[in-house]
N, C-alpha and C positions, 0 to 999 in steps of 0.2 A: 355598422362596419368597423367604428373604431374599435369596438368590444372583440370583435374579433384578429384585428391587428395585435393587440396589446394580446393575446392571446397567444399569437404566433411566437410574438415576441419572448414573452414570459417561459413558453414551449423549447423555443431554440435557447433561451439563456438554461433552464435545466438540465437540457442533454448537453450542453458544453460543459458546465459547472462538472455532471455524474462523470463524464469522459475524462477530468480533468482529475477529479479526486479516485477515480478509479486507476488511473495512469500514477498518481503519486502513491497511492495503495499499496500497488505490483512492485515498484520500486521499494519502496519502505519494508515490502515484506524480502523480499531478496536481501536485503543490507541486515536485517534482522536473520534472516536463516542464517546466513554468512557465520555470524556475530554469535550464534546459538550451535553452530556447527564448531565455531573453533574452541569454546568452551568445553562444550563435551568432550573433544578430544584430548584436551587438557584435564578435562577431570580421568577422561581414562587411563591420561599418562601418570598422575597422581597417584588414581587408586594402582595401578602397576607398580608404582613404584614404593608403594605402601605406605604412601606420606596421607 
């Protein structure tokens, strides 16, 4: 029985941890598009502007 406690255990500490680096993931990648988005337009305004 304790084999399978510790299993549980082991189980729900997994899917907390995946949900947890998945949730920092989504966030990390939003602040990165953001960050990647305002560059680009910046390069666009450059190469416009022929610099």
């Amino acid at each position: 029985m304790e084999e399978a406690l510790e299993w549980v255990v082991r189980a729900r500490w997994t899917v907390v941890c995946g949900v947890n680096i998945i949730a920092l993931g989504q966030s990390h990648h939003r602040r990165t598009n953001l960050i990647r988005r305002q560059m680009s337009i910046e390069r666009q305004e450059r190469a416009g502007l022929g610099i």
